[in-house]
PyMOL Python script that loads the backbone (N, CA, C, O; Angstrom):
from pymol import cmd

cmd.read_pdbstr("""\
ATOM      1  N   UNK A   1      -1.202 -97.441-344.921  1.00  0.00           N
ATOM      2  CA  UNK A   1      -0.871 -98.568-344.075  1.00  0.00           C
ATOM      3  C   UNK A   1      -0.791 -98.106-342.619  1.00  0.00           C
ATOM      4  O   UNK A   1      -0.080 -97.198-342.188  1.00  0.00           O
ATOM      5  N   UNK A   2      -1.817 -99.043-341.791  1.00  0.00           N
ATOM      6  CA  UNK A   2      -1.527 -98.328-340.416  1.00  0.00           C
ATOM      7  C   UNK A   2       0.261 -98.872-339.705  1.00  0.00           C
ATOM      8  O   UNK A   2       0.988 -99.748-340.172  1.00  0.00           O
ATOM      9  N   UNK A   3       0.447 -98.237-338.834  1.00  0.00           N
ATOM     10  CA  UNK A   3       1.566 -97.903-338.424  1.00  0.00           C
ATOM     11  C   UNK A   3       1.366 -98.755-336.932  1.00  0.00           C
ATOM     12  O   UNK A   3       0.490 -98.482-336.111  1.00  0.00           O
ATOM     13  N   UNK A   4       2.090 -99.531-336.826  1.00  0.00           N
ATOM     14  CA  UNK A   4       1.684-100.699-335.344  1.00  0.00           C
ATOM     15  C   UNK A   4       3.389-100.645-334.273  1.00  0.00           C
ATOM     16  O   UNK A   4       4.186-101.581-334.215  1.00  0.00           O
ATOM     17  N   UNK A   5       3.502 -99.629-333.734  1.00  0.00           N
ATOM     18  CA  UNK A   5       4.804 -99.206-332.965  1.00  0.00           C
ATOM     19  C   UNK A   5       4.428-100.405-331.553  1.00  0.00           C
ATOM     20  O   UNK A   5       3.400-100.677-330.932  1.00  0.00           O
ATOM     21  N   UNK A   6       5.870-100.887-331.493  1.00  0.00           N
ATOM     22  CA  UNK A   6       5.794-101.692-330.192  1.00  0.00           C
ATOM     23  C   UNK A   6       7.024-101.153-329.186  1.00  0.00           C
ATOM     24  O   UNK A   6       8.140-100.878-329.627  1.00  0.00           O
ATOM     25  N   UNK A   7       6.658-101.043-327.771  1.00  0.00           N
ATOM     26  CA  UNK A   7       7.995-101.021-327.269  1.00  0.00           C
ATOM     27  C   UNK A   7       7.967-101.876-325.938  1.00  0.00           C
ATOM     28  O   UNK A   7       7.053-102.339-325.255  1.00  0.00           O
ATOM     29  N   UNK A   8       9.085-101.890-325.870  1.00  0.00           N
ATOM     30  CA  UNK A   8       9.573-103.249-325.470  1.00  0.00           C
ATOM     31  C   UNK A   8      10.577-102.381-323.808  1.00  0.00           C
ATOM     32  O   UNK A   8      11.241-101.347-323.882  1.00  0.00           O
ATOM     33  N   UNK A   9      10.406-103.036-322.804  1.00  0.00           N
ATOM     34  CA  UNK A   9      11.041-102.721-321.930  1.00  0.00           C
ATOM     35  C   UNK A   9      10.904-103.684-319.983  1.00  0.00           C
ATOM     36  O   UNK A   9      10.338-104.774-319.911  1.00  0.00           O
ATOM     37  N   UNK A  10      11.176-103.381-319.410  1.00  0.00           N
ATOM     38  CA  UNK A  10      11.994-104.649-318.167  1.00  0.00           C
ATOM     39  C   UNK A  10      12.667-104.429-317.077  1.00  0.00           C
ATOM     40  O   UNK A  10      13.628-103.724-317.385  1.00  0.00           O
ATOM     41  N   UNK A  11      12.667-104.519-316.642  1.00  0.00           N
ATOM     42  CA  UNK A  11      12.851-104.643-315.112  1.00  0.00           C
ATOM     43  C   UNK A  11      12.805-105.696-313.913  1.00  0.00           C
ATOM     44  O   UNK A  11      12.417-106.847-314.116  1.00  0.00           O
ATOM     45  N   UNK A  12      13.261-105.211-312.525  1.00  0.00           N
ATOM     46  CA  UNK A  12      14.036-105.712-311.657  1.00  0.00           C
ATOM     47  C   UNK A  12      12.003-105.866-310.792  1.00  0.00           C
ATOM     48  O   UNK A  12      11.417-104.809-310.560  1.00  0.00           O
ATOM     49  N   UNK A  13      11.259-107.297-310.454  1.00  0.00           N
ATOM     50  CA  UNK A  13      10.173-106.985-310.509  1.00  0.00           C
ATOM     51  C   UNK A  13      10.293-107.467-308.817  1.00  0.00           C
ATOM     52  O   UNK A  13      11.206-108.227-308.491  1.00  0.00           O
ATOM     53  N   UNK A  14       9.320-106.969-307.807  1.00  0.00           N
ATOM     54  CA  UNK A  14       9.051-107.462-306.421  1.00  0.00           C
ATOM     55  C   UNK A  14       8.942-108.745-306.661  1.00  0.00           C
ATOM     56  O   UNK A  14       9.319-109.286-305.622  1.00  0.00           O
ATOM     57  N   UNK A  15       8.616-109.633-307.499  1.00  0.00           N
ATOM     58  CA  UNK A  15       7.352-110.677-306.953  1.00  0.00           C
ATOM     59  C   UNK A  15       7.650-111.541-308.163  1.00  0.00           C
ATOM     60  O   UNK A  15       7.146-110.946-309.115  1.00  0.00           O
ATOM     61  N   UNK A  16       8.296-112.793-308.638  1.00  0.00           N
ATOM     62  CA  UNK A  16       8.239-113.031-309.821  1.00  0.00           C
ATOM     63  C   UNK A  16       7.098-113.661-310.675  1.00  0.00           C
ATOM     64  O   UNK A  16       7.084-114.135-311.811  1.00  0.00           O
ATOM     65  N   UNK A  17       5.869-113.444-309.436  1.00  0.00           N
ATOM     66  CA  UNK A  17       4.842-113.620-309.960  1.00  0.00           C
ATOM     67  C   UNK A  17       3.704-113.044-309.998  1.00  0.00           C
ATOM     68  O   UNK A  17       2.495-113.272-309.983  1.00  0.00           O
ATOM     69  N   UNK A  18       4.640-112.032-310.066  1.00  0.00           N
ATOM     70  CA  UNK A  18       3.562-110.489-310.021  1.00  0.00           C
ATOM     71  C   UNK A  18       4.228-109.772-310.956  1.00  0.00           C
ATOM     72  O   UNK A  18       5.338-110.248-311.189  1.00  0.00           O
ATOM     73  N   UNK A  19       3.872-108.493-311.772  1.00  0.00           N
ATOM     74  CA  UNK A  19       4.041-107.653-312.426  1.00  0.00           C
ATOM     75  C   UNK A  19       3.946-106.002-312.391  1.00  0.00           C
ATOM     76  O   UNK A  19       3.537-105.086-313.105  1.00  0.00           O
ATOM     77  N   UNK A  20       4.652-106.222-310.964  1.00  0.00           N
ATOM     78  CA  UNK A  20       4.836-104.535-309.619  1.00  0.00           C
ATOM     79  C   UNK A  20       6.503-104.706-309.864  1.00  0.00           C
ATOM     80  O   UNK A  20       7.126-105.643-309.366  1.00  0.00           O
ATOM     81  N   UNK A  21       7.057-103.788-310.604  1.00  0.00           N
ATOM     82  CA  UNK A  21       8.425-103.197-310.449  1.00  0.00           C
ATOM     83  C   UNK A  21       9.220-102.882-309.396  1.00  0.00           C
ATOM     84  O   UNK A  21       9.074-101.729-308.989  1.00  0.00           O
ATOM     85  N   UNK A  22       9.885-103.442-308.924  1.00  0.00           N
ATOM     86  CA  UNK A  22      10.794-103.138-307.468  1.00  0.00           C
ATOM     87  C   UNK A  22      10.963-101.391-307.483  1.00  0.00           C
ATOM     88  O   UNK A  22      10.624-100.567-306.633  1.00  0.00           O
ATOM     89  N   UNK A  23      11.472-101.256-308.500  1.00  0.00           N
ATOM     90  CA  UNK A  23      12.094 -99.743-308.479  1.00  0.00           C
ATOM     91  C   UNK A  23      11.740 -99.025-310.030  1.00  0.00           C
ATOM     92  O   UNK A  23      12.717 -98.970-310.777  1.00  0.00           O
ATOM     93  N   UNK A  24      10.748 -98.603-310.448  1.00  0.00           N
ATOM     94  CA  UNK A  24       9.625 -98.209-311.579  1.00  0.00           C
ATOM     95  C   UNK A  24      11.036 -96.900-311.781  1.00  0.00           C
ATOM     96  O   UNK A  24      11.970 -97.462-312.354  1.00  0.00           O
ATOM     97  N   UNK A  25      11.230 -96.054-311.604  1.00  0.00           N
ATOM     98  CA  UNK A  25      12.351 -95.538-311.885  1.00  0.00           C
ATOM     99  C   UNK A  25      13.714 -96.442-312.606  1.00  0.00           C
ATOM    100  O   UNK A  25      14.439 -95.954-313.472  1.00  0.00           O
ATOM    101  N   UNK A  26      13.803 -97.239-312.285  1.00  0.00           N
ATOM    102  CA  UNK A  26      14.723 -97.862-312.568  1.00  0.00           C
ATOM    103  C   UNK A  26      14.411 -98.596-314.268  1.00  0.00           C
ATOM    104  O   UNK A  26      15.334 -98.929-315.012  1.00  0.00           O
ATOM    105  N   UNK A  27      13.220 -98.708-314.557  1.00  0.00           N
ATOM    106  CA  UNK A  27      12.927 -99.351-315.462  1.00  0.00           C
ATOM    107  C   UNK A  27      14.090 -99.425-317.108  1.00  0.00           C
ATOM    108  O   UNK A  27      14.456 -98.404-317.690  1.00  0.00           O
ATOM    109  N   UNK A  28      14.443-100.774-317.528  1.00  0.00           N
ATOM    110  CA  UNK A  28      15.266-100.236-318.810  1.00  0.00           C
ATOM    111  C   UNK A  28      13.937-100.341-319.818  1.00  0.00           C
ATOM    112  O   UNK A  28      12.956-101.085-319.782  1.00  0.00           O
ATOM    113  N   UNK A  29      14.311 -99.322-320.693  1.00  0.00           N
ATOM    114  CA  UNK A  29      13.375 -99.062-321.771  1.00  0.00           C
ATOM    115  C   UNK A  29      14.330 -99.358-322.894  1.00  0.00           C
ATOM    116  O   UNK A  29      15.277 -98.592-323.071  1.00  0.00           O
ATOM    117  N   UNK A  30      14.174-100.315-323.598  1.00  0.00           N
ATOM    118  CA  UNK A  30      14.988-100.942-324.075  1.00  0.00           C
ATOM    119  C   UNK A  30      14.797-100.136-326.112  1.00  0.00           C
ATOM    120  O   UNK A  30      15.690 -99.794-326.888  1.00  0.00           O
ATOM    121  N   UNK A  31      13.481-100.124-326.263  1.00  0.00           N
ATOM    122  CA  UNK A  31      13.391 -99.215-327.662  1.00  0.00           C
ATOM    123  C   UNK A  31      11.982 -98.986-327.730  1.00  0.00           C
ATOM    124  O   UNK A  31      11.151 -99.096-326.828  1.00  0.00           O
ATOM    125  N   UNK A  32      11.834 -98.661-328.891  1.00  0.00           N
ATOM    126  CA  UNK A  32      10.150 -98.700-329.717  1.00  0.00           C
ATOM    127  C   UNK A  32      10.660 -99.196-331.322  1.00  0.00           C
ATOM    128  O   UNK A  32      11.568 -98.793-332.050  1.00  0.00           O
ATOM    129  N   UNK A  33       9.596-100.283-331.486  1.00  0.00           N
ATOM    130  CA  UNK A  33       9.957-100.432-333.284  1.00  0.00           C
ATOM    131  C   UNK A  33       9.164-100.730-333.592  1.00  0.00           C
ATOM    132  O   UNK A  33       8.214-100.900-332.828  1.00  0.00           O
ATOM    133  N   UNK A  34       9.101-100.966-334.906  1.00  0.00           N
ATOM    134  CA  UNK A  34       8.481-100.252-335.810  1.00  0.00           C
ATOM    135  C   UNK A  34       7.157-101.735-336.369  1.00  0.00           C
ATOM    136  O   UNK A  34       6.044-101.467-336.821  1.00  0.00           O
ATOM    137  N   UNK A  35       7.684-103.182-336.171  1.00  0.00           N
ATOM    138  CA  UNK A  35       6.774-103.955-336.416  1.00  0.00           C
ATOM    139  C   UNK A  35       6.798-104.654-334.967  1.00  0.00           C
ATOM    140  O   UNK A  35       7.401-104.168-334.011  1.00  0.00           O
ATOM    141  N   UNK A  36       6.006-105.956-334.920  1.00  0.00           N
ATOM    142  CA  UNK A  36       6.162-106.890-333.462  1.00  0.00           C
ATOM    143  C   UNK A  36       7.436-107.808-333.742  1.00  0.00           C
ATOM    144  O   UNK A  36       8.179-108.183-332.835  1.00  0.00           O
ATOM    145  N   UNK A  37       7.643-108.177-335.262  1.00  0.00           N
ATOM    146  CA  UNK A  37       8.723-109.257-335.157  1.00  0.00           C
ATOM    147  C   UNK A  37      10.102-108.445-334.686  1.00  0.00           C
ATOM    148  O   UNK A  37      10.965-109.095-334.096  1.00  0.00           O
ATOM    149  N   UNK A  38      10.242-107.487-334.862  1.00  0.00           N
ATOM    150  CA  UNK A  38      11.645-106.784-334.146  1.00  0.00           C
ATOM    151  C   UNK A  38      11.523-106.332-332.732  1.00  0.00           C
ATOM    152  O   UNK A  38      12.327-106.500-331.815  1.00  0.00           O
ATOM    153  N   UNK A  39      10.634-105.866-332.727  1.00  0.00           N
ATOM    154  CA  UNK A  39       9.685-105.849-330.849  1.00  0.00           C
ATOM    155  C   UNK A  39      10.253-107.263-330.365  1.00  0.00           C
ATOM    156  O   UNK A  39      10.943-107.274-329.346  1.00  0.00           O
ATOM    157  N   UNK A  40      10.062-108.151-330.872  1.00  0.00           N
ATOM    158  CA  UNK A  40       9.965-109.538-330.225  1.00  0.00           C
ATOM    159  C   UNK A  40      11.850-110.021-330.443  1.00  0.00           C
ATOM    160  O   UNK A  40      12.364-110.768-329.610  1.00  0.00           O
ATOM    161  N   UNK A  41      12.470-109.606-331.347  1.00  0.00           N
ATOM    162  CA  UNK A  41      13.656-110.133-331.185  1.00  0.00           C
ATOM    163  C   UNK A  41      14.438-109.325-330.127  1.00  0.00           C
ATOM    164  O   UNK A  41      15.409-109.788-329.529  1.00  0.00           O
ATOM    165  N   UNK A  42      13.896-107.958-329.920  1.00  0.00           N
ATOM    166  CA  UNK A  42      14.613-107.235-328.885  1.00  0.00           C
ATOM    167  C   UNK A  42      14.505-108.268-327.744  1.00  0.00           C
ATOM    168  O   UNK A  42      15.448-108.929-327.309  1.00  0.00           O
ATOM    169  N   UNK A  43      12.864-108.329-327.200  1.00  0.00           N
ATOM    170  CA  UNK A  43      12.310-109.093-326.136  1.00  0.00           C
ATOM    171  C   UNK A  43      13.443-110.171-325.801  1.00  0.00           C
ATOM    172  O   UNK A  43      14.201-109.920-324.865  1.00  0.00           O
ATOM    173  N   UNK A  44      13.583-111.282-326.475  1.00  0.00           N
ATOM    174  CA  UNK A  44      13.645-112.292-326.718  1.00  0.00           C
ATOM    175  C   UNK A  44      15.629-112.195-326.648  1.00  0.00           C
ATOM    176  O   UNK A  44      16.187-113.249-326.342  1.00  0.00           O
ATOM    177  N   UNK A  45      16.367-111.178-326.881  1.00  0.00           N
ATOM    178  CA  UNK A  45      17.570-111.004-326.925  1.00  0.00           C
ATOM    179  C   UNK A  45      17.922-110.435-325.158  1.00  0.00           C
ATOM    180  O   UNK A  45      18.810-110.865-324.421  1.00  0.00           O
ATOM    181  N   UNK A  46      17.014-109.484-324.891  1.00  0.00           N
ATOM    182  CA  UNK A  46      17.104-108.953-323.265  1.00  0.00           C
ATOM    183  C   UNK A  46      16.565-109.905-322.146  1.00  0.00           C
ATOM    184  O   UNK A  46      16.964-110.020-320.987  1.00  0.00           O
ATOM    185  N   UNK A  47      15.495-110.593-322.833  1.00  0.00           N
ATOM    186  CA  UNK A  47      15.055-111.899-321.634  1.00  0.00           C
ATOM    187  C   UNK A  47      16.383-112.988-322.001  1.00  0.00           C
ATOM    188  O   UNK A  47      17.127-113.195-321.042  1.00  0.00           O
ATOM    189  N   UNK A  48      16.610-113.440-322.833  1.00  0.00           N
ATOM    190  CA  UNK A  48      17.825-114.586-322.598  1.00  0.00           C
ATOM    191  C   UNK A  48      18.987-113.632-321.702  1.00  0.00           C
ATOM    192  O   UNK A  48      19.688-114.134-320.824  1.00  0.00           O
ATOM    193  N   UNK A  49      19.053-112.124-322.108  1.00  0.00           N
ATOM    194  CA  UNK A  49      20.583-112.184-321.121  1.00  0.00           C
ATOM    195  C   UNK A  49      20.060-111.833-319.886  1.00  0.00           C
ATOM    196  O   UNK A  49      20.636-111.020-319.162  1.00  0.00           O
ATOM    197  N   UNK A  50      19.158-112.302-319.622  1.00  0.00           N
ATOM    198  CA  UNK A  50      18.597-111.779-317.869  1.00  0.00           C
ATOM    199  C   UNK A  50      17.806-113.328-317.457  1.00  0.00           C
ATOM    200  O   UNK A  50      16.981-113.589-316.581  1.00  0.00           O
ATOM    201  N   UNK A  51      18.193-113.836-318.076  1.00  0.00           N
ATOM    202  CA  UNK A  51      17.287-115.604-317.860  1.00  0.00           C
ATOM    203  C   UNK A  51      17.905-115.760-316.437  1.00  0.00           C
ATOM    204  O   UNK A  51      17.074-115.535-315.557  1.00  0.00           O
ATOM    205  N   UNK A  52      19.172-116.092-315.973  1.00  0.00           N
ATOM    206  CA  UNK A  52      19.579-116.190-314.531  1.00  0.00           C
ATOM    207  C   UNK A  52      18.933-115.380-313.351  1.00  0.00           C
ATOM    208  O   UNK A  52      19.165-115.633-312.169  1.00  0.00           O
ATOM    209  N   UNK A  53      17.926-114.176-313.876  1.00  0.00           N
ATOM    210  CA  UNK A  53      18.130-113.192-312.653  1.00  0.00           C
ATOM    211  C   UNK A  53      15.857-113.613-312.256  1.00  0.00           C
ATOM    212  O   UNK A  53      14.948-112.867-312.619  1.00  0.00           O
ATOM    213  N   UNK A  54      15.776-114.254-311.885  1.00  0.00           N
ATOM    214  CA  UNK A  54      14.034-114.906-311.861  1.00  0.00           C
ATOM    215  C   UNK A  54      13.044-113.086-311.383  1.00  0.00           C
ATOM    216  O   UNK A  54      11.881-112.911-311.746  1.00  0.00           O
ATOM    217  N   UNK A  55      13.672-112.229-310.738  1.00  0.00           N
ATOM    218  CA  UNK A  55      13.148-111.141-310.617  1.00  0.00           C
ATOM    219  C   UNK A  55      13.128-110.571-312.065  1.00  0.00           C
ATOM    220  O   UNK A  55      12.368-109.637-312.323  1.00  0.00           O
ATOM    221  N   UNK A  56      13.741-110.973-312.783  1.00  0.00           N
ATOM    222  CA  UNK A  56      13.975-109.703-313.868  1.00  0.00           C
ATOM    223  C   UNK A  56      12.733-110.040-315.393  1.00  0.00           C
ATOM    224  O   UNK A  56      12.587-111.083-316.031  1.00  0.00           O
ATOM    225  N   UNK A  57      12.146-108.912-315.527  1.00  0.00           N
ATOM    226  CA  UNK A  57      10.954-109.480-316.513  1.00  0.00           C
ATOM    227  C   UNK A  57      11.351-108.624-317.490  1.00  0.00           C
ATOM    228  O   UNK A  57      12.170-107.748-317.215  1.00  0.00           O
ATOM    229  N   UNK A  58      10.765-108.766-318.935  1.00  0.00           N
ATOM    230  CA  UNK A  58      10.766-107.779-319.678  1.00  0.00           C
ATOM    231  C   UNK A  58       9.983-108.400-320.876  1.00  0.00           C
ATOM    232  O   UNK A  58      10.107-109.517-321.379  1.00  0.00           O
ATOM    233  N   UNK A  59       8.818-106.977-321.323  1.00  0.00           N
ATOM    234  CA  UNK A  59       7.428-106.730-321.518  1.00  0.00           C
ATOM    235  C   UNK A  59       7.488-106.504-322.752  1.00  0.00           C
ATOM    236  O   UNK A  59       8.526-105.911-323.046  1.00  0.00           O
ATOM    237  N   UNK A  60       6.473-106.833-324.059  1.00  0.00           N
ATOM    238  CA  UNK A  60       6.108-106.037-325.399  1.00  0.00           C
ATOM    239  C   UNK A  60       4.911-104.971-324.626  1.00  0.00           C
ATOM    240  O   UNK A  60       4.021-105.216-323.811  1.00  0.00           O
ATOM    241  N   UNK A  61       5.161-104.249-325.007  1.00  0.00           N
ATOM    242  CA  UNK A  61       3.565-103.715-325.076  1.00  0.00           C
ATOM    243  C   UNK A  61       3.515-102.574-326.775  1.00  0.00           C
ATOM    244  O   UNK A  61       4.385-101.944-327.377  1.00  0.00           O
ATOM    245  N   UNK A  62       2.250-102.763-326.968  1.00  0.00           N
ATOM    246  CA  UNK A  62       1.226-102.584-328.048  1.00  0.00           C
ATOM    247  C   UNK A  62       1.654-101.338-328.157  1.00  0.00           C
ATOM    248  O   UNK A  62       2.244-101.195-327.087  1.00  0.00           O
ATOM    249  N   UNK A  63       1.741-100.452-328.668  1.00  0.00           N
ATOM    250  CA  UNK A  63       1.558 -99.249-328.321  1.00  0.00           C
ATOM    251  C   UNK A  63       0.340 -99.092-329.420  1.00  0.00           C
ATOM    252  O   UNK A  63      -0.596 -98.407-329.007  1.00  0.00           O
ATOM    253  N   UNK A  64       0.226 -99.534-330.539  1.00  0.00           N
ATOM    254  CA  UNK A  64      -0.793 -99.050-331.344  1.00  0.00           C
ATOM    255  C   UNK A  64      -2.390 -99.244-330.679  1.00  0.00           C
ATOM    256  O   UNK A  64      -3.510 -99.024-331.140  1.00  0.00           O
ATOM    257  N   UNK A  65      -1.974 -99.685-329.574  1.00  0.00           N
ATOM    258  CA  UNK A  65      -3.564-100.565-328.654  1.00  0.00           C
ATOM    259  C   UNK A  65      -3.809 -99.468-328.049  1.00  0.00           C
ATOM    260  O   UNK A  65      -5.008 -99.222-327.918  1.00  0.00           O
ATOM    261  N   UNK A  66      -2.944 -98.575-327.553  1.00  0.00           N
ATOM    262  CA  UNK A  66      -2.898 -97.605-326.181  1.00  0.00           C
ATOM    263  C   UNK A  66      -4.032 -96.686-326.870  1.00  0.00           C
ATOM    264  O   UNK A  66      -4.896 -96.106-326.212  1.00  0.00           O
ATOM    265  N   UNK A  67      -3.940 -96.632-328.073  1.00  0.00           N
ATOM    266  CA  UNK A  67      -4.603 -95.376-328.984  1.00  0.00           C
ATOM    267  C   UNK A  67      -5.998 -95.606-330.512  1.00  0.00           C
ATOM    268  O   UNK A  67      -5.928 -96.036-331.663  1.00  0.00           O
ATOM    269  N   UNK A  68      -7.141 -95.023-329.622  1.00  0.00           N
ATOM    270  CA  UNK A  68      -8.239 -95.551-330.263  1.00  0.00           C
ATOM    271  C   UNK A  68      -8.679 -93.919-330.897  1.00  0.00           C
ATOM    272  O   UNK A  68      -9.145 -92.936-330.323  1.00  0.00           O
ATOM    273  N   UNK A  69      -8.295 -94.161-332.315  1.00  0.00           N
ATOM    274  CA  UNK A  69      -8.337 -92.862-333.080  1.00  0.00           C
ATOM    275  C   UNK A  69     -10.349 -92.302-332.874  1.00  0.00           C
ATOM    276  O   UNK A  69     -10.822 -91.168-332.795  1.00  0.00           O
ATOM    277  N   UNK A  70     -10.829 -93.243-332.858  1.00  0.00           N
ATOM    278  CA  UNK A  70     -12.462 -92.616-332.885  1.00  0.00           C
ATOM    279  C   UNK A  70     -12.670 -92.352-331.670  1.00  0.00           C
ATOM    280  O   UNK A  70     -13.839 -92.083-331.393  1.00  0.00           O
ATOM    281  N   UNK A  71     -11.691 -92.333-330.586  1.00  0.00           N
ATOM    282  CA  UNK A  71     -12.393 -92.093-329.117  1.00  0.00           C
ATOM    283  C   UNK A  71     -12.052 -90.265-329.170  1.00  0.00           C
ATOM    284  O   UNK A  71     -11.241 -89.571-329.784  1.00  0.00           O
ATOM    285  N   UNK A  72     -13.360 -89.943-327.985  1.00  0.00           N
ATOM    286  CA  UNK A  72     -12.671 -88.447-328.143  1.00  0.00           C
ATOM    287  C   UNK A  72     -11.084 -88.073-327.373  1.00  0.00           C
ATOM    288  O   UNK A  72     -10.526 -88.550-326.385  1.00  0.00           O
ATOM    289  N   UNK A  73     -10.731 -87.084-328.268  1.00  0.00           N
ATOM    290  CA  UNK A  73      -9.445 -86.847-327.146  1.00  0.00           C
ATOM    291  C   UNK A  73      -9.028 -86.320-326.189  1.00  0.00           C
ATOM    292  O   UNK A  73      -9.878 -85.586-325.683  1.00  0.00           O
ATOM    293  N   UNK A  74      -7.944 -86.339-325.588  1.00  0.00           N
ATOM    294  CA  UNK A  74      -8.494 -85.550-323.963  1.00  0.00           C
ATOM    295  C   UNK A  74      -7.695 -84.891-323.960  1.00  0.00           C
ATOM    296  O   UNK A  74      -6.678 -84.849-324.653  1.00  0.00           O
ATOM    297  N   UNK A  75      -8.182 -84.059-322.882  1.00  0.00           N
ATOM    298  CA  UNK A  75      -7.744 -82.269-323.035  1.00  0.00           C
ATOM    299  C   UNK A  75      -7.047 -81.751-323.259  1.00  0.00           C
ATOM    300  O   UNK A  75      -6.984 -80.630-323.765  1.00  0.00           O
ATOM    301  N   UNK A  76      -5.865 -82.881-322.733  1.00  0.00           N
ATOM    302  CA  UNK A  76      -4.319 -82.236-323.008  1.00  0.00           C
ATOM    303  C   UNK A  76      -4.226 -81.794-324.532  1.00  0.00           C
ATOM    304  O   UNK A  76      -3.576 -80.820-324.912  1.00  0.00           O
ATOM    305  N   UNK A  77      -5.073 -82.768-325.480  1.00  0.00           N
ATOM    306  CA  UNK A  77      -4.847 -83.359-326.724  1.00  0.00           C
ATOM    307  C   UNK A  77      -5.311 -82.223-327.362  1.00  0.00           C
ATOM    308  O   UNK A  77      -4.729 -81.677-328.300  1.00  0.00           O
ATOM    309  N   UNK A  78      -6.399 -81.845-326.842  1.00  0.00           N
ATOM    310  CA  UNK A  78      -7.473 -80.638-327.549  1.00  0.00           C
ATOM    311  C   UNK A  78      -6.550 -79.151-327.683  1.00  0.00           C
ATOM    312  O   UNK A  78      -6.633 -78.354-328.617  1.00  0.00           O
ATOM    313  N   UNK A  79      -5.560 -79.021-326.339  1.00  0.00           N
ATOM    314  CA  UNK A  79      -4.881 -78.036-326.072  1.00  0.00           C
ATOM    315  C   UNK A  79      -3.521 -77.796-327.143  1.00  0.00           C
ATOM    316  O   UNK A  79      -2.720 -76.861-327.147  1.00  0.00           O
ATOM    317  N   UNK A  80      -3.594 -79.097-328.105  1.00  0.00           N
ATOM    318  CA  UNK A  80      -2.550 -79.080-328.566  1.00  0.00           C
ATOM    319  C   UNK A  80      -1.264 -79.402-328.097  1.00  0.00           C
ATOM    320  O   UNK A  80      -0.234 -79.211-328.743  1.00  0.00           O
ATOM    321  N   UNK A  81      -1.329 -79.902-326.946  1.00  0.00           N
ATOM    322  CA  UNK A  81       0.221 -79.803-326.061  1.00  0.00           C
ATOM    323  C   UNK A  81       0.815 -81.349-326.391  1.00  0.00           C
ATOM    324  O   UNK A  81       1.907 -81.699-325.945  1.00  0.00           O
TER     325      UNK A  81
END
""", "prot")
cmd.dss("prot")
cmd.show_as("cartoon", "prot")
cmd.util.cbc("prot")
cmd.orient("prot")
């Protein structure tokens, strides 16, 4: 069974209609799990307690997307590191 990791994380953004982080350091990284429906209740629990703040966003992203097993790998990867 493939393995589909999501993580979920948000921040304080310049622009609320843009998707440029005021302070990228600052970012909360809220977890990684293990399907999207718990990905999404995190989401969905950190956006309601930040609903008042219109700067404040917070993101699923894919992680199983980031990574295309037939592509070659890069160097770092080859090095083992």
């Amino acid at each position: 069974m493939t393995q589909r990791l999501h993580l979920v994380f948000g921040g304080e953004l310049t622009d609320p209609t843009k998707t440029t982080f005021k302070d990228p350091s600052a970012i909360h990284v809220v977890g990684i799990f293990p399907d999207y429906k718990s990905a999404f209740n995190a989401w969905k629990s950190e956006a309601q307690r930040t609903v008042d703040d219109a700067h404040m966003r917070y993101f699923i992203a894919h992680i199983h997307r980031l990574r295309d097993e037939k592509a070659p790998a890069s160097p770092t990867e080859e090095l083992g590191l």
